[in-house]
N, C-alpha and C positions, 0 to 999 in steps of 0.2 A: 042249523047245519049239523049234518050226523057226522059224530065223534067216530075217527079214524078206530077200524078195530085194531087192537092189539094180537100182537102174532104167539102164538105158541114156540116154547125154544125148546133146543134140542142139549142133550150132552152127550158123547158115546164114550167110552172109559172101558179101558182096556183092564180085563182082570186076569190075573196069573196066579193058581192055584191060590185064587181067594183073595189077592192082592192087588189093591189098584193101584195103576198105575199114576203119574202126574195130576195125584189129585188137587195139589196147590195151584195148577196151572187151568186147571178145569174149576175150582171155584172163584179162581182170578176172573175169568171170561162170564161165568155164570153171575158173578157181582156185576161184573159191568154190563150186560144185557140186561136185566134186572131193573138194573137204575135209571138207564136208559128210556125201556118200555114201561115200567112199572110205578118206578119213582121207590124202590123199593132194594138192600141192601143189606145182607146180613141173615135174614131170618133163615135163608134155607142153609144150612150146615152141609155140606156133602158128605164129611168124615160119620156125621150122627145120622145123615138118609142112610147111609151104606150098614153103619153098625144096625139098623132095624129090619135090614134084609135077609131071609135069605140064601143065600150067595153059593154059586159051588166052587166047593173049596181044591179041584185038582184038575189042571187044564187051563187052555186058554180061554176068556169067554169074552162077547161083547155087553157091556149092559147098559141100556138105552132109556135116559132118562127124557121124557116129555114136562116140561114144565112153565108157567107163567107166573101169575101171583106167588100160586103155590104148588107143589109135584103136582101135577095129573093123571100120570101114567110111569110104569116103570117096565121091561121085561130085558132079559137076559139069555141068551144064545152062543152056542159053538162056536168059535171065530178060527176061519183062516183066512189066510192072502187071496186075492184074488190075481189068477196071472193077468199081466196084461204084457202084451207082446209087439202091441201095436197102437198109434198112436194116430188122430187126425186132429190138426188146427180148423178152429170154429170159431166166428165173431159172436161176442156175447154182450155186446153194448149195452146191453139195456138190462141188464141183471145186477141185482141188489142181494148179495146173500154175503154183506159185512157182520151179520150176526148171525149163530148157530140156528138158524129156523125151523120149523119142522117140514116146514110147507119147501117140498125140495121141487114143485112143481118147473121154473123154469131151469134150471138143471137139467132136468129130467125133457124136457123140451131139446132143450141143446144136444143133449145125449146119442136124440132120434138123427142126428147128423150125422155119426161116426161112419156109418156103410160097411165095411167090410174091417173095421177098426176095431178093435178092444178098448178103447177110450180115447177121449177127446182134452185137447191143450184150451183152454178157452182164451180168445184174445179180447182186451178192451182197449179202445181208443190207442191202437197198436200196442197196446203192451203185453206180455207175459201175464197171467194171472195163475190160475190153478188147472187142476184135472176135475173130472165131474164129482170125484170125492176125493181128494188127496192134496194138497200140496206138492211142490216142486222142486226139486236140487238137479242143475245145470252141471256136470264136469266137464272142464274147460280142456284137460289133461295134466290140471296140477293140482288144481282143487273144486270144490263146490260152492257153486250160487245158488239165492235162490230170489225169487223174484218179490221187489221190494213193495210193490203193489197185489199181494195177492186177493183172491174173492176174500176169502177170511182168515184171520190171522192163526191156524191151528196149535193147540198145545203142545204138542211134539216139535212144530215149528219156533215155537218159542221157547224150549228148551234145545235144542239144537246153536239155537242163535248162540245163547247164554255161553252152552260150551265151548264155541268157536269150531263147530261142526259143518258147518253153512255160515256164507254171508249174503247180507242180502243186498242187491243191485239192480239197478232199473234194466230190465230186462226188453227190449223192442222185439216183436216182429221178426225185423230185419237180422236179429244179433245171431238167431236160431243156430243159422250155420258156422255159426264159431265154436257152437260147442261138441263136444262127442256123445256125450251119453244126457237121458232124460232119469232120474229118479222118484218114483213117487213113492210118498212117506205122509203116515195120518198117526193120530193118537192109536189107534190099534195094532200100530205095525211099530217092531224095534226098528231100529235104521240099517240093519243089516238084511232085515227081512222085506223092505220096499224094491219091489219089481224097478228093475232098470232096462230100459228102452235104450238102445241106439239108435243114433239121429238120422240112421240110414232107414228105419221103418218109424219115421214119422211123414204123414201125408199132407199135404196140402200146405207147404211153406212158402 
């Protein structure tokens, strides 16, 4: 029987005039993908890949690390926000992207769905999950949710948790129209800088 391939992972890390950002949060995830696919924990260092690069030191940047066993790819780019201004629900049942993958290929499938949208809600087995790259914070009109079942658990979202910024809740389908606003927020973006949608230009509830 041929042995399942192993996938290539992703990291993307927000760097700020040279500074990265949630790097304990991003070697926490990259241990456990690792061990996961690999059987492997430890050996890649984030703090000593970053000290070997390098890096520019004034602005915001994105830097994009490709890796399995061991790095295979690194590159680094300008980073801004992207607006999103509009939003459509999409059933994404069958998608598996609980780990940083590279292979963003069904996503990218899902995406071709949006229509005249700037980004898409993905729904699984009724539930709330993510956007095609970002994670999610609900405002109810007192404070923010976010959904307890996401595709994958991002670093920004797990520091947010921590400081009691977002909580997370099982989010349905159905719950949609209780809330007012959509936020989407990833490791590259501060939490003040994540595009907020109102729930009045979200499509297909």
């Amino acid at each position: 029987m041929k042995k399942p391939a192993t996938p290539r992972l992703l990291e993307t890390i927000r760097l700020e005039d040279g500074r990265a950002a949630l790097l304990d949060r991003h070697q926490e995830r990259m241990d456990r993908s690792r061990t996961l696919h690999y059987g492997k924990q430890g050996s890649l260092k984030l703090a000593a890949i970053l000290e070997g690069l390098d890096l520019p030191q004034q602005g915001v940047h994105k830097l994009r690390l490709v890796y399995g066993a061991t790095l295979e790819h690194w590159e680094v780019q300008p980073y801004t926000v992207r607006p999103v201004r509009s939003l459509r629900v999409v059933e994404g049942n069958g998608l598996n992207y609980s780990h940083k993958y590279a292979d963003r290929s069904g996503i990218e499938a899902l995406l071709e769905e949006r229509q005249d949208c700037d980004d898409i809600l993905i729904i699984q087995r009724q539930h709330l999950t993510d956007s095609s790259y970002a994670n999610l914070a609900l405002y109810d009109g007192s404070r923010w949710y976010t959904p307890a079942w996401p595709l994958l658990r991002g670093a920004r979202r797990a520091q947010l948790i921590a400081d009691g910024v977002i909580q997370p809740t099982i989010i349905r389908r159905r719950d949609l129209v209780h809330f007012e606003q959509i936020r989407l927020f990833n490791a590259m973006m501060d939490w003040s800088e994540g595009p907020v949608v109102p729930l009045t230009a979200v499509a297909g509830i």
